[in-house]
N, C-alpha and C positions, 0 to 999 in steps of 0.2 A: 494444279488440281491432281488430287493424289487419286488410285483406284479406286478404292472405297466411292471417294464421289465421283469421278464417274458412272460405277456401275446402278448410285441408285436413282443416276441422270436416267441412265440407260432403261433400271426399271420403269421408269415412266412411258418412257415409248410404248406405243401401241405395239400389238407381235407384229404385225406386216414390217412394222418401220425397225424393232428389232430383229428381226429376218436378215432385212436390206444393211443392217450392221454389220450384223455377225457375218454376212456374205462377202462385205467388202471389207473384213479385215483379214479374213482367212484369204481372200484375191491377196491381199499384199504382201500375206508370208511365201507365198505358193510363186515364186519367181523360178524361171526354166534356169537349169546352168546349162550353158552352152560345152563343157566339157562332158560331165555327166550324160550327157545326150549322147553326145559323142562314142563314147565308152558302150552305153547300153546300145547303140547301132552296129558297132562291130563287133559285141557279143553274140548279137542277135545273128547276123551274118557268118558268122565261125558254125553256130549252132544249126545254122539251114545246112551251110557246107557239108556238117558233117551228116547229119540228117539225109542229103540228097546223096551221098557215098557211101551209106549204107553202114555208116560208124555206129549207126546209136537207134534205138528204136524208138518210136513214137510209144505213146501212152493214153488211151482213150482217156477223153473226158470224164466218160460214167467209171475206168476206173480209178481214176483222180480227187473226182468232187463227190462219185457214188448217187443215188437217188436223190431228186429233189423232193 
């Protein structure tokens, strides 16, 4: 079954049931890398260090994101 027909399988679905699709295919590309993790914990970690040693200044929210 080529795309095409699945997608006009798909159209048929009610929206709730294509919700519960479109949910559980995006679940299955969205896989953790265990390296990747890794790497962004001991970024995070470098950047508290230096943070709490007075290397680097914080930067408020409001003037990052600005007014909601």
């Amino acid at each position: 079954m080529g795309t095409q027909e699945l997608a006009a399988l798909v159209l048929k679905l009610n929206p709730t049931e294509r919700f519960e699709l479109i949910e559980f295919a995006l679940r299955s590309l969205d896989k953790p890398d265990p390296e990747v993790d890794r790497l962004w914990i001991e970024e995070a970690e470098r950047r508290l260090l230096a943070y709490r040693a007075g290397k680097v200044n914080g930067i408020s929210a409001h003037d990052v994101l600005g007014e909601f």
